[in-house]
PDB file of N, CA, C and O in Angstrom:
ATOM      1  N   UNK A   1      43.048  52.816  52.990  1.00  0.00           N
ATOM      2  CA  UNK A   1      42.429  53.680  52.024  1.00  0.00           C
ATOM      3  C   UNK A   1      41.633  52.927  50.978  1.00  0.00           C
ATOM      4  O   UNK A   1      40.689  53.513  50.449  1.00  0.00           O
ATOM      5  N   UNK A   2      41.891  51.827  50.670  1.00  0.00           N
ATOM      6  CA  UNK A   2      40.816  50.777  50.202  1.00  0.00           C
ATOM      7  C   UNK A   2      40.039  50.453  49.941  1.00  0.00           C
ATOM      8  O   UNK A   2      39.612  50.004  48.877  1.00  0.00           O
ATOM      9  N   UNK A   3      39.321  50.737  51.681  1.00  0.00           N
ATOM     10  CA  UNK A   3      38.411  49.708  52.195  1.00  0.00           C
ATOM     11  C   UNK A   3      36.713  50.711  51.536  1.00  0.00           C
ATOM     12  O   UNK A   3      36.744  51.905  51.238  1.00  0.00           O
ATOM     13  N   UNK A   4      35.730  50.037  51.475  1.00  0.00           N
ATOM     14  CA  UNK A   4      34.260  50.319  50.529  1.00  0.00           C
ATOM     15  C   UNK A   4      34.484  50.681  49.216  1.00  0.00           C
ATOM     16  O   UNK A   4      35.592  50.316  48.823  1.00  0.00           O
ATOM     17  N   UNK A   5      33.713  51.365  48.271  1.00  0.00           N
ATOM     18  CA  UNK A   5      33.616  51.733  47.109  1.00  0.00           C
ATOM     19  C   UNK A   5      34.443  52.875  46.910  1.00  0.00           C
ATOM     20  O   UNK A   5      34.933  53.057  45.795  1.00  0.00           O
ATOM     21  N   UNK A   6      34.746  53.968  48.197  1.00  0.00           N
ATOM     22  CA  UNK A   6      35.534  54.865  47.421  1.00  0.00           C
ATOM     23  C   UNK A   6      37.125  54.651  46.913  1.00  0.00           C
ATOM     24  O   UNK A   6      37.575  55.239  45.930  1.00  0.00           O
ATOM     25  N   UNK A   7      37.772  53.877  47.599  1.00  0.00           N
ATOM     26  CA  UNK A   7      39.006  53.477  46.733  1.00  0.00           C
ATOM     27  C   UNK A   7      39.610  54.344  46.832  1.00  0.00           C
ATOM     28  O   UNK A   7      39.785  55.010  45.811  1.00  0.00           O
ATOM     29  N   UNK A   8      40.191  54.751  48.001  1.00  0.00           N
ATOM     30  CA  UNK A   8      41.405  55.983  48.296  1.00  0.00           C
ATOM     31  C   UNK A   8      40.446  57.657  47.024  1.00  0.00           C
ATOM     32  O   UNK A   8      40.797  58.223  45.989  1.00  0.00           O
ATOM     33  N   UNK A   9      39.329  57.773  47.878  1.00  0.00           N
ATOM     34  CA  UNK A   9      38.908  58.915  47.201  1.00  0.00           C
ATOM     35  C   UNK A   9      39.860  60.012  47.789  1.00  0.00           C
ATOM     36  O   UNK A   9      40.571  60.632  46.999  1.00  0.00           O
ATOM     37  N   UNK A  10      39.907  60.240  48.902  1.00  0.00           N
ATOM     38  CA  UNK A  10      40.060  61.165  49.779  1.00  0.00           C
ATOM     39  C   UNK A  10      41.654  61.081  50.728  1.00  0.00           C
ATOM     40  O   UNK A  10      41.984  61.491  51.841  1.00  0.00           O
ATOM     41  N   UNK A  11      42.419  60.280  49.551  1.00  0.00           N
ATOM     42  CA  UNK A  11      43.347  59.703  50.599  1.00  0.00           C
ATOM     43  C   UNK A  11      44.361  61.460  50.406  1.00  0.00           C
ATOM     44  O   UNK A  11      45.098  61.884  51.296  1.00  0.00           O
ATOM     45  N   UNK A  12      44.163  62.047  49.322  1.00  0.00           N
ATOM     46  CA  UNK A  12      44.872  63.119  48.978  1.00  0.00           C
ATOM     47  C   UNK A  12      44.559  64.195  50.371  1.00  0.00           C
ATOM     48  O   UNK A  12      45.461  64.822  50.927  1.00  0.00           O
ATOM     49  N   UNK A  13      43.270  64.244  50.736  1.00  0.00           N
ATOM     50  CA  UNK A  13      43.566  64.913  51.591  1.00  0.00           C
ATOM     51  C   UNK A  13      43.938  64.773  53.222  1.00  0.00           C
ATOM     52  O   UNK A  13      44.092  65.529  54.181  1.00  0.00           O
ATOM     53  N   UNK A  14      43.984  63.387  52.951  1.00  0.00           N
ATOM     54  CA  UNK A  14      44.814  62.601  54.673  1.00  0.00           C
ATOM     55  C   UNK A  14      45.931  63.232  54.742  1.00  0.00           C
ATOM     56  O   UNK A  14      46.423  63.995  55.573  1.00  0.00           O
ATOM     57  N   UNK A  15      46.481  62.536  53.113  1.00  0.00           N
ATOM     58  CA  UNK A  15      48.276  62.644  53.163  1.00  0.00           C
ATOM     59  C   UNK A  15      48.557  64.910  53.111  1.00  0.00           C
ATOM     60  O   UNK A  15      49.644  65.353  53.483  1.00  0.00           O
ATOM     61  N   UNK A  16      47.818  65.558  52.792  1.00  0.00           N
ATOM     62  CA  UNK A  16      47.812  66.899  53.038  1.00  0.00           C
ATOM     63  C   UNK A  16      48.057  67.395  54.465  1.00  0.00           C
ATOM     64  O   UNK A  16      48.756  68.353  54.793  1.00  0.00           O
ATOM     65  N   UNK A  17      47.249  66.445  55.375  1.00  0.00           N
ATOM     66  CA  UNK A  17      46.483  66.797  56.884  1.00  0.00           C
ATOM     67  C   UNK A  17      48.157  66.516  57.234  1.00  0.00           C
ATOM     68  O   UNK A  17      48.856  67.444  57.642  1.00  0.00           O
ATOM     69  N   UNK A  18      48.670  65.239  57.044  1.00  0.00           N
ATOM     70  CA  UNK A  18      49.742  64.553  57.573  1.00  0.00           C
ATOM     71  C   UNK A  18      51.293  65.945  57.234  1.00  0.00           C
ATOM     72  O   UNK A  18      52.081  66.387  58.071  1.00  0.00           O
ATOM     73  N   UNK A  19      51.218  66.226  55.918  1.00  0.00           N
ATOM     74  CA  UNK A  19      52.194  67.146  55.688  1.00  0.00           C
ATOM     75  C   UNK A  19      52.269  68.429  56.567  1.00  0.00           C
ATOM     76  O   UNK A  19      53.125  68.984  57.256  1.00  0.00           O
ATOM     77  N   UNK A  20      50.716  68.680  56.150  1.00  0.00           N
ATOM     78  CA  UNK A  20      50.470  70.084  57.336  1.00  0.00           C
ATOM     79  C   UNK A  20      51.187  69.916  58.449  1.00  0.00           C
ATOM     80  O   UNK A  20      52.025  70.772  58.732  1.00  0.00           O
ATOM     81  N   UNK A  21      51.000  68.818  59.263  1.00  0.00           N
ATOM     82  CA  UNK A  21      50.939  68.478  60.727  1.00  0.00           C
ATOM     83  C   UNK A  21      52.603  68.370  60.645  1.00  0.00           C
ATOM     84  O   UNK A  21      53.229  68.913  61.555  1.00  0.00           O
ATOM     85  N   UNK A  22      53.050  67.957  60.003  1.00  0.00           N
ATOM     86  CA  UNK A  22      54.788  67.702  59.664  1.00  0.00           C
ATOM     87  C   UNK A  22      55.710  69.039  60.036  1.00  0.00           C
ATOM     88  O   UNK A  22      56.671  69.232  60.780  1.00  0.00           O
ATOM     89  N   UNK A  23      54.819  69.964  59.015  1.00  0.00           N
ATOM     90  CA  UNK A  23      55.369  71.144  58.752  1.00  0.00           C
ATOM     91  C   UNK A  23      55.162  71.866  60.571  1.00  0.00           C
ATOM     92  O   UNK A  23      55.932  71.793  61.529  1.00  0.00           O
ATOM     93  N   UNK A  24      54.076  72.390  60.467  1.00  0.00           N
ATOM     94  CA  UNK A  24      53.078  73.395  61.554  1.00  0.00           C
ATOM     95  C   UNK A  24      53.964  72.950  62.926  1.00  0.00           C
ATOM     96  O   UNK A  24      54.674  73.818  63.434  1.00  0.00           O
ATOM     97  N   UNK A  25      53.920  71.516  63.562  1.00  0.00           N
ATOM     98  CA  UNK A  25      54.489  71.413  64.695  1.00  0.00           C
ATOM     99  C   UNK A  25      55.853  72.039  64.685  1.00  0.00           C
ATOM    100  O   UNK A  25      55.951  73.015  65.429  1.00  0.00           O
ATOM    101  N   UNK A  26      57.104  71.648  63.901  1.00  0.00           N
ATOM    102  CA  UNK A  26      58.266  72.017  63.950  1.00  0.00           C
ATOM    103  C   UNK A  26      58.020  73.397  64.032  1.00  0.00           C
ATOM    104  O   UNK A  26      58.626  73.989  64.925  1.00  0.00           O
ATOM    105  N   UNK A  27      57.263  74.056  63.301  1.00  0.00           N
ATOM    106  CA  UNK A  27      57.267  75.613  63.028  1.00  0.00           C
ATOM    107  C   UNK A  27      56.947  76.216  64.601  1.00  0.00           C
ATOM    108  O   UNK A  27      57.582  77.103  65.172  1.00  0.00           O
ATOM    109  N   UNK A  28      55.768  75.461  65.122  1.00  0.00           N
ATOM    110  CA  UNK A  28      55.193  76.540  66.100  1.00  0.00           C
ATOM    111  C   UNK A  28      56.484  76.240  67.082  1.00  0.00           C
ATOM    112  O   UNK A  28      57.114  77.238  67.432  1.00  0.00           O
ATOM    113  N   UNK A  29      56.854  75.188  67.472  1.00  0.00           N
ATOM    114  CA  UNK A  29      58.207  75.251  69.058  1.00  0.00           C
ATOM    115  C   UNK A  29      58.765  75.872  68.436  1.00  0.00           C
ATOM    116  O   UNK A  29      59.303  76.648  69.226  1.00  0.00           O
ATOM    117  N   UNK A  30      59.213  76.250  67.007  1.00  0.00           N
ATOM    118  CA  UNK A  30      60.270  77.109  67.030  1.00  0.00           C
ATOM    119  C   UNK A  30      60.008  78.153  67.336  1.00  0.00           C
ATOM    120  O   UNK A  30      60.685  78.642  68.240  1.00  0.00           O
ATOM    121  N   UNK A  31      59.150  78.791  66.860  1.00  0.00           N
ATOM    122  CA  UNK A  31      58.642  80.361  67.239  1.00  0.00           C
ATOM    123  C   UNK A  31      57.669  80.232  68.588  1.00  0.00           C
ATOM    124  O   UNK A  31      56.770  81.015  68.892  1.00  0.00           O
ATOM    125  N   UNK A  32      58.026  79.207  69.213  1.00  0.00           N
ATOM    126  CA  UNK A  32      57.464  79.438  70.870  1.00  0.00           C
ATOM    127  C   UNK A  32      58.824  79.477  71.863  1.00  0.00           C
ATOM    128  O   UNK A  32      58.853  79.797  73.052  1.00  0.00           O
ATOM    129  N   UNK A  33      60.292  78.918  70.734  1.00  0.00           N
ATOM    130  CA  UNK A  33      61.395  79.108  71.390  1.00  0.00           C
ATOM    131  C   UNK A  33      61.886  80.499  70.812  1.00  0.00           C
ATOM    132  O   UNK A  33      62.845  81.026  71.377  1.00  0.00           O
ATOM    133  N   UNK A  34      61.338  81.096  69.795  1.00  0.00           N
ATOM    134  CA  UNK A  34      61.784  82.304  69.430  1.00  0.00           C
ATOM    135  C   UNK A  34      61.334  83.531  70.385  1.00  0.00           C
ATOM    136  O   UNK A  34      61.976  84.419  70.945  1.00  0.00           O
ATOM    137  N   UNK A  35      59.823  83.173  70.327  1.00  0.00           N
ATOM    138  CA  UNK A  35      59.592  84.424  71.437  1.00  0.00           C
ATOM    139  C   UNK A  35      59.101  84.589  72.935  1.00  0.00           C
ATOM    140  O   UNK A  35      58.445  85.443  73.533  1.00  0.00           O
ATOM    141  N   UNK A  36      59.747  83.317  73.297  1.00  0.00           N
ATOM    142  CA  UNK A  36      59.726  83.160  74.553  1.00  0.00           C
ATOM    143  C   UNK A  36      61.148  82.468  75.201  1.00  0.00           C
ATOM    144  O   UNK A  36      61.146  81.596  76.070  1.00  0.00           O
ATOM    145  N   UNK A  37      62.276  83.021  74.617  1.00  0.00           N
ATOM    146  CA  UNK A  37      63.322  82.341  75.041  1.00  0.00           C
ATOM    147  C   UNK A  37      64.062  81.881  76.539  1.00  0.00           C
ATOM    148  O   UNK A  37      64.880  80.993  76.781  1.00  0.00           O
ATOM    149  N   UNK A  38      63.489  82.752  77.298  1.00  0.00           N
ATOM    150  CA  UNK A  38      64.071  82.510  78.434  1.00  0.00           C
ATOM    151  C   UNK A  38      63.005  81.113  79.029  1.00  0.00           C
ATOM    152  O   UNK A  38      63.153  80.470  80.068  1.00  0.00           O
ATOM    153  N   UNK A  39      62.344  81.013  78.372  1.00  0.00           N
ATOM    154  CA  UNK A  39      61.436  79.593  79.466  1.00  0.00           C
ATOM    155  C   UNK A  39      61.647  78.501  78.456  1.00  0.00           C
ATOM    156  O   UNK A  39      61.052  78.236  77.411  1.00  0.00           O
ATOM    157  N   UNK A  40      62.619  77.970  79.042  1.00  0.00           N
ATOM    158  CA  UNK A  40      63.238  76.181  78.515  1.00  0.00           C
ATOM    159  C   UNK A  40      62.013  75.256  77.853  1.00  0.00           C
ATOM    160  O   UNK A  40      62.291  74.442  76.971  1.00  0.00           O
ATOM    161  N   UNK A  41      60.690  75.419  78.309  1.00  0.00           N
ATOM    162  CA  UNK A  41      59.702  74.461  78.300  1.00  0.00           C
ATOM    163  C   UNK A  41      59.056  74.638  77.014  1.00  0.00           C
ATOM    164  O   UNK A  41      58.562  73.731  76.343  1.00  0.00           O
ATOM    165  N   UNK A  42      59.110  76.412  76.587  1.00  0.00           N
ATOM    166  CA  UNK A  42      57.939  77.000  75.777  1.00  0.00           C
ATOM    167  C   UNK A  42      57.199  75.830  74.201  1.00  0.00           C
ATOM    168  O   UNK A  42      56.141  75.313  73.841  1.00  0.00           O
ATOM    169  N   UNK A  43      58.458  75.948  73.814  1.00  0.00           N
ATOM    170  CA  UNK A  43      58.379  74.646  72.834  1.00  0.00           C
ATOM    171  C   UNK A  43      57.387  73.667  73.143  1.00  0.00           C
ATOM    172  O   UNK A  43      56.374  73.410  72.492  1.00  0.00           O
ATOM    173  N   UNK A  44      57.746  73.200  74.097  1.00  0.00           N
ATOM    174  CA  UNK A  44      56.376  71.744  74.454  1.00  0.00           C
ATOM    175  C   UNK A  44      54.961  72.147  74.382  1.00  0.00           C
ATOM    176  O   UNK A  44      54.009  71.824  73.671  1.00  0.00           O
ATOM    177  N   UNK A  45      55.188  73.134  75.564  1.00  0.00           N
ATOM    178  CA  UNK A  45      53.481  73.506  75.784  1.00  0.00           C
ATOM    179  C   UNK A  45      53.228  74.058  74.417  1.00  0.00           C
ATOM    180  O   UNK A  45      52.145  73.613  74.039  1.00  0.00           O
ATOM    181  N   UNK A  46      53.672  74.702  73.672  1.00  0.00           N
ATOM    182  CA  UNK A  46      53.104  75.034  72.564  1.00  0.00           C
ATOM    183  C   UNK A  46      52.536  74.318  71.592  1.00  0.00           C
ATOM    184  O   UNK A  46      51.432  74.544  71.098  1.00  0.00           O
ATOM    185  N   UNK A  47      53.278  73.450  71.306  1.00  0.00           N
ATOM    186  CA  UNK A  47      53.089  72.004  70.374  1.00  0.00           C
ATOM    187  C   UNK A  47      51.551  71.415  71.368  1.00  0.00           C
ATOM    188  O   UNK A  47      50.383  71.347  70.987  1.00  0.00           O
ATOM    189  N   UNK A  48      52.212  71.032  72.846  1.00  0.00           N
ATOM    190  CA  UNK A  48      50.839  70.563  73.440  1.00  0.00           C
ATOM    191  C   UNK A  48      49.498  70.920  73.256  1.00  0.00           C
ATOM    192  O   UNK A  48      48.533  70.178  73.070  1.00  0.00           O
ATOM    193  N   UNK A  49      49.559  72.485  73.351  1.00  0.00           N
ATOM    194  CA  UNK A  49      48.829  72.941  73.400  1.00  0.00           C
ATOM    195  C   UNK A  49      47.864  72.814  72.572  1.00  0.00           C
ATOM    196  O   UNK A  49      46.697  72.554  72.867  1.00  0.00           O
ATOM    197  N   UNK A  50      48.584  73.101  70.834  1.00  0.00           N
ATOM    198  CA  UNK A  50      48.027  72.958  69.466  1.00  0.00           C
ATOM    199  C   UNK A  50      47.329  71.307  69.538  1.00  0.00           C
ATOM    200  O   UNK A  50      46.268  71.060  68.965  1.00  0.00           O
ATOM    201  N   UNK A  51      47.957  70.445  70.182  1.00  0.00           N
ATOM    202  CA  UNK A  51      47.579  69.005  70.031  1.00  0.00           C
ATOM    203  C   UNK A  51      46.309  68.781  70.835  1.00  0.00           C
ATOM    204  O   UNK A  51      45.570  67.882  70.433  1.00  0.00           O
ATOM    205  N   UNK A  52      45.981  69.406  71.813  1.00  0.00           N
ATOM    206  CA  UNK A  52      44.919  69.612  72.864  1.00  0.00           C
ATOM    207  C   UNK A  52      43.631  70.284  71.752  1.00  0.00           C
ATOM    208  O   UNK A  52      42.479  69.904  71.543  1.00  0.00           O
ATOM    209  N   UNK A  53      44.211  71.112  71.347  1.00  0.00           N
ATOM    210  CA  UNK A  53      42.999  72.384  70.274  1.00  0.00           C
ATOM    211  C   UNK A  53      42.434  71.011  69.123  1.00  0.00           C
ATOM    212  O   UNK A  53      41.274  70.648  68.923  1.00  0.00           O
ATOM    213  N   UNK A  54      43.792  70.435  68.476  1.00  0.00           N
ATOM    214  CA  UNK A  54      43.685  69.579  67.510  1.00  0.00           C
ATOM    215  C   UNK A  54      42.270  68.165  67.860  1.00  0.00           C
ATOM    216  O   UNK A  54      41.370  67.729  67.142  1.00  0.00           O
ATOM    217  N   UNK A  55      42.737  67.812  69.411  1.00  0.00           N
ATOM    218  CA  UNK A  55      41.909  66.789  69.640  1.00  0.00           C
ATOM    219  C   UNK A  55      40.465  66.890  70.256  1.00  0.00           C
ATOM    220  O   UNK A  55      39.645  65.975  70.331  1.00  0.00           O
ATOM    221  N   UNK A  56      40.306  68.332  70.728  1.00  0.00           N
ATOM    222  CA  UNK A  56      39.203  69.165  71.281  1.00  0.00           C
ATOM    223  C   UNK A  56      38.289  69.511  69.817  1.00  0.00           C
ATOM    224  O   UNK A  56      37.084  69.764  69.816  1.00  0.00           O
ATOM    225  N   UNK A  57      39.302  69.446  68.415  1.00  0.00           N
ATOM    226  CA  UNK A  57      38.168  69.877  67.279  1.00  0.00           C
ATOM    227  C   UNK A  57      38.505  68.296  67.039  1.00  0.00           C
ATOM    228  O   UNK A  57      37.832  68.211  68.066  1.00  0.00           O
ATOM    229  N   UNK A  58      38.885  66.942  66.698  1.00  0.00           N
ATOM    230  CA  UNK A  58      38.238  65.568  66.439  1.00  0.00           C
ATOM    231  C   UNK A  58      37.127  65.248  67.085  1.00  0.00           C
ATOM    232  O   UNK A  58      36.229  64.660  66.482  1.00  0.00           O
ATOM    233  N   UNK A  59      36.973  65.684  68.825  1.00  0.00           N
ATOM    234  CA  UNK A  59      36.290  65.093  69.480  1.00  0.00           C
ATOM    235  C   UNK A  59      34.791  65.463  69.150  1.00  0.00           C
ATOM    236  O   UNK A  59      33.799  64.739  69.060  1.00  0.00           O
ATOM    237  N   UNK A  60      35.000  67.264  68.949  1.00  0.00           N
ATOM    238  CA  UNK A  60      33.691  68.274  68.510  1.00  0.00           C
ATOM    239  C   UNK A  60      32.889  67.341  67.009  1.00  0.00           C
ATOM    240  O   UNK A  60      31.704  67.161  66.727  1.00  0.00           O
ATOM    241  N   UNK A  61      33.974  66.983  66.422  1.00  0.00           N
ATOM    242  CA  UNK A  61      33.565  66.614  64.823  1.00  0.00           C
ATOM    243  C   UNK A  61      32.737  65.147  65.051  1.00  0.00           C
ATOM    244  O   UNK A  61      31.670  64.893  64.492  1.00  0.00           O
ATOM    245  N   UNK A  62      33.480  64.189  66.031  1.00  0.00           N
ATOM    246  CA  UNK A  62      32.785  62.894  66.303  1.00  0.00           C
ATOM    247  C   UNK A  62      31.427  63.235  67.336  1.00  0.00           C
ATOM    248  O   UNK A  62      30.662  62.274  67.416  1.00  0.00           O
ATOM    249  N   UNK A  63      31.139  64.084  67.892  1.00  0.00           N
ATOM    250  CA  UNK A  63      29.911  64.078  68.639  1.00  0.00           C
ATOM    251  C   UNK A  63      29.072  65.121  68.475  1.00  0.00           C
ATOM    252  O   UNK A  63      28.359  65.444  69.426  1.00  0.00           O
ATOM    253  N   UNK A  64      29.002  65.877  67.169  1.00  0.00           N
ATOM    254  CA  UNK A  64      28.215  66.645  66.849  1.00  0.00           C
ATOM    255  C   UNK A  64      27.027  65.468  65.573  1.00  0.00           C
ATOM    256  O   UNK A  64      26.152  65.963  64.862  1.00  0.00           O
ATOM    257  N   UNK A  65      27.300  64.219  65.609  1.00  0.00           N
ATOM    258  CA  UNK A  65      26.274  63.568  64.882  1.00  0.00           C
ATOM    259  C   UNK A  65      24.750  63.287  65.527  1.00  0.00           C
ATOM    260  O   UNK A  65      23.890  62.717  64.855  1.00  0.00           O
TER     261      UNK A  65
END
C-alpha cells in the first residue's frame, strides 16, 4: 500500500473489499445449505459460483482498457 505517491490512499477500500468477502462467502453456503438442504454439495457450488462471477467481473475490469 506504499508503493508511488498515493501512500495507502485507497487502502480503506481494499481492507472493505476483504471484510465484504469475509462476511458474503460464509453467508451465501449457508443459505445455499439452508435452501437447498437435501444436496450435500450446495454450499460449494454456491461460493464457486460467486468466485467465478467475482473473477469474470476482475477479468471484464482488466480488459476493458
Amino acid at each position: 500500500m506504499d508503493v508511488g505517491e498515493a501512500k495507502s490512499e485507497h487502502s480503506g477500500l481494499h481492507e472493505a473489499a476483504i471484510g465484504a468477502g469475509s462476511c458474503a462467502g460464509p453467508a451465501i453456503g449457508a443459505a445455499a445449505l439452508h435452501f437447498f438442504p437435501d444436496t450435500p454439495g450446495s454450499s460449494a457450488w454456491a461460493v464457486s459460483g460467486m468466485l467465478m462471477i467475482g473473477l469474470a467481473g476482475l477479468t471484464w475490469l482488466r480488459v476493458r482498457r
